[in-house]
N, C-alpha and C positions, 0 to 999 in steps of 0.2 A: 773066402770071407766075403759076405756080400754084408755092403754100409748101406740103412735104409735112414733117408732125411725123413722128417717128418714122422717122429716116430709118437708121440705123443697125439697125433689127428689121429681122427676114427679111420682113415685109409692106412696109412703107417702104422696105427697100433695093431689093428685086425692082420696086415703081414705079417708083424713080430711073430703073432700068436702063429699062424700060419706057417713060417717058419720052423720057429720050434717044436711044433710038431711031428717033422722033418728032419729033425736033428741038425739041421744046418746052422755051419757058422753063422753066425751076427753080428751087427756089431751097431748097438744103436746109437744117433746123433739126434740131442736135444740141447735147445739154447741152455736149460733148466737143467741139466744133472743132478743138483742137489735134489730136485721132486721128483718122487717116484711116478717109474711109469705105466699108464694103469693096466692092472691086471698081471703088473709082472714082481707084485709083492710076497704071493703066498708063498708058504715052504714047500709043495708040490711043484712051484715052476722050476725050470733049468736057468741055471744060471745068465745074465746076460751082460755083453758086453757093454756098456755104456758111457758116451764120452760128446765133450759139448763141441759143439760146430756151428757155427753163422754165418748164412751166405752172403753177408754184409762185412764177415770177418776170412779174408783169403788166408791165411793162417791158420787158420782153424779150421781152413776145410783139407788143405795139403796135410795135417796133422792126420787131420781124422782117415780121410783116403789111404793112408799108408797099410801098405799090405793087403789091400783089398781087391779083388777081381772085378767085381759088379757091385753096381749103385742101384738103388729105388729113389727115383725124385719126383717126388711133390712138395709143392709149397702152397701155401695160401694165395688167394689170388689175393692181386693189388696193383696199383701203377707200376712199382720197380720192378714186377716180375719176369721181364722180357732179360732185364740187365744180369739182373740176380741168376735170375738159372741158365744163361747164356755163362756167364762166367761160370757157374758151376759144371756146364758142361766141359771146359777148358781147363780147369785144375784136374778134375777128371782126368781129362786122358793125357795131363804132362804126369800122374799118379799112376800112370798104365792101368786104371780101370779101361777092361777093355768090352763093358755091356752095360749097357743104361736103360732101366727102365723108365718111363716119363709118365705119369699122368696128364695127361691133356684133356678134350674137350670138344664135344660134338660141333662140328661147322667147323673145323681148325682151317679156315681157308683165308687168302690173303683178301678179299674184296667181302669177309663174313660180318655180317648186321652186330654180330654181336662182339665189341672193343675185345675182350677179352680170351675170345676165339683166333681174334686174327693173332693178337701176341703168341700166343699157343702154337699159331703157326709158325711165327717167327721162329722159334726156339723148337721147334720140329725139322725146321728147316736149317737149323745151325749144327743139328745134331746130324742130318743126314752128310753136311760138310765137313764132320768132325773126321770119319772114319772110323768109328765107336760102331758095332754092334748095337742097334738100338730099338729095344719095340716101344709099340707105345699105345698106353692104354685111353678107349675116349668114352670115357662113361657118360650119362644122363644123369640125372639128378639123381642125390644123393638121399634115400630115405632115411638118413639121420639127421637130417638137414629138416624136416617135418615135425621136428621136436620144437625147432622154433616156432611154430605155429602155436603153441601150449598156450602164450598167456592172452592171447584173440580166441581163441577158441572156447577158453574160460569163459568169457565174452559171447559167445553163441554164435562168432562170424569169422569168418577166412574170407579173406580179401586178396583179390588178385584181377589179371588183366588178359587171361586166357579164353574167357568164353566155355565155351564146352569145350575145345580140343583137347584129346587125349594128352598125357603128356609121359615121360616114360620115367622111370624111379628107377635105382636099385639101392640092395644093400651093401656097405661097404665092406663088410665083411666077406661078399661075394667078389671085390673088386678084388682087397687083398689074397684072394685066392688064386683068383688067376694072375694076380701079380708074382705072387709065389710060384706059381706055375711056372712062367717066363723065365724066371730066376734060376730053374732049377732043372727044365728041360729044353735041350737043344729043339728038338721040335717045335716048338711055341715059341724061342727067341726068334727078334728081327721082325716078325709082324706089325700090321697096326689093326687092332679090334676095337670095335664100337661093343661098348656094354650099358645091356639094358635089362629089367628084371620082366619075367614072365608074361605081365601084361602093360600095356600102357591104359592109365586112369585120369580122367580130368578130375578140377578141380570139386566142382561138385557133385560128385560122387563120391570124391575122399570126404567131404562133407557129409555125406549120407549116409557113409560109413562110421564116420568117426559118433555122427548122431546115434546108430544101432549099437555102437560098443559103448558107450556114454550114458545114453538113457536119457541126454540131455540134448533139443533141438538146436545144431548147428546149421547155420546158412552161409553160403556163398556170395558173397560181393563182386559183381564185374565192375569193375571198375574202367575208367580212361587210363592210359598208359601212361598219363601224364597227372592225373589224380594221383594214382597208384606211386610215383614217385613219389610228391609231393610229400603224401602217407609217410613213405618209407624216411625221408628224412627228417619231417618235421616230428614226429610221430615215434617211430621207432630209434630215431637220431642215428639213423645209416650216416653214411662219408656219402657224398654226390657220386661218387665215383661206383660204388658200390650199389648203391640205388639205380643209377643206370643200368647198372650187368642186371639186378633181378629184373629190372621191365624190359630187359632188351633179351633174354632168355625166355620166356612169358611169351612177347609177340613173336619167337621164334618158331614156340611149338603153334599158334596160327596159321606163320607164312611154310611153316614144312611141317606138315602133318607127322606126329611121330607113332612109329612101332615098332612094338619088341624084336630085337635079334635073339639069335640062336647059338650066342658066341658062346655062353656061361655053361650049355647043355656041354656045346662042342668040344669046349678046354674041359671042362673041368667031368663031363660023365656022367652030370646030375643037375636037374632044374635050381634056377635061382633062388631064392627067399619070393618071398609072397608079400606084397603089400600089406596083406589081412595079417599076415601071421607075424608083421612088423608092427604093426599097433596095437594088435593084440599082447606081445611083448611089451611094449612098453605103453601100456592102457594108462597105467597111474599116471603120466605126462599130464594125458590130456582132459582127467577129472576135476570139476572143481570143486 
């Protein structure tokens, strides 16, 4: 039985599918039980298991653990996250879950520019003390996370604080692949991979793009790293806390150049998703 958290996020739900494609037990954990979870409504899917867990609630997670061999954990970032899935790793393995997948995060390093990366490490590093089996997956930016871009764009502007540097995307659909992977073959558990999608694209050029598929002229805004904040909370009504991780991921891809790995081919036998064929996909987002 493998328990996947986060099963309603675009990384946890794209496992599920991934999964059960697989045939493999499951068993998913959602604070929400009563809402379905998407894409596991129709009468063609297999059945799935589903049952509530809160990593805020230890109860609920010894519950949910029971019977299970391996975990997929991600969570939403946030300040508590360090605590949160440190303890999650802990109920774990008094559950004799004995393999833990993790989602982390590029830079996971203790001295990393960016708040968010160093707690990643933290909690990488709790895992390696656990004695759990554990790989762990460090993706780049999430190209479903460019969906948020839709109502600026409407707008004719993307604002950001990258300059030209490349920056790297994937699909998460690609993530939950090789998550699955991990999950499912001894060969691939116990690693740590960096995942990134085919190519890495700056900012304005996803503008350029987005302009050709559109028919409507988008531009790019460089902004101050500290405009760009500003933006981001006054503006968007980010949390401070949150607005810092995007401008401090932003000047990350300036101070370390980033480029596509070769993990996605590696694990999984077949190239990434495509930036083009992710907007292309989902084109209506970003029409006005």
């Amino acid at each position: 039985m493998i328990v996947v958290m986060g099963a309603t996020g675009a990384t946890g739900n794209a496992l599920l599918h991934s999964l059960l494609t697989r045939g493999t037990p499951v068993r998913a954990l959602t604070r929400t039980p009563h809402r379905p979870i998407p894409g596991m409504t129709g009468a063609h899917q297999p059945p799935v298991e589903v049952q509530y867990a809160d990593a805020t609630d230890p109860h609920s997670l010894r519950t949910a653990f029971k019977g299970a061999s391996q975990l997929f954990l991600a969570m939403a970032n946030s300040p508590a996250q360090v605590e949160l899935e440190t303890r999650v790793v802990d109920i774990a393995a008094d559950a004799g879950i004995g393999h833990i997948v993790k989602i982390s995060a590029p830079a996971a390093e203790p001295d990393s520019p960016v708040a968010i990366s160093r707690g990643h490490h933290a909690v990488e590093e709790h895992l390696r003390t656990s004695g759990l089996t554990h790989t762990i997956l460090r993706p780049y930016a999430f190209m479903q996370n460019l969906l948020r871009l839709a109502p600026t764009v409407a707008q004719g502007i993307i604002l950001g604080t990258t300059g030209d540097a490349p920056c790297n995307h994937i699909d998460c659909r690609d993530i939950g692949d090789v998550a699955a992977a991990a999950l499912t073959r001894p060969d691939i558990a116990g690693g740590t991979y960096t995942l990134t999608g085919p190519e890495a694209v700056s900012y304005p050029e996803i503008a350029s793009r987005l302009t050709a598929l559109t028919g409507h002229q988008i531009h790019y805004a460089n902004l101050t790293a500290d405009k760009l904040r500003h933006n981001l909370v006054e503006t968007a009504h980010m949390p401070t806390w949150l607005a810092d991780h995007v401008t401090e991921i932003q000047q990350l891809a300036i101070a370390r150049p980033e480029t596509p790995t070769t993990t996605v081919i590696d694990i999984l036998g077949r190239p990434p998703r495509t930036l083009d064929a992710f907007l292309h996909e989902h084109h209506s987002h970003f029409r006005r």
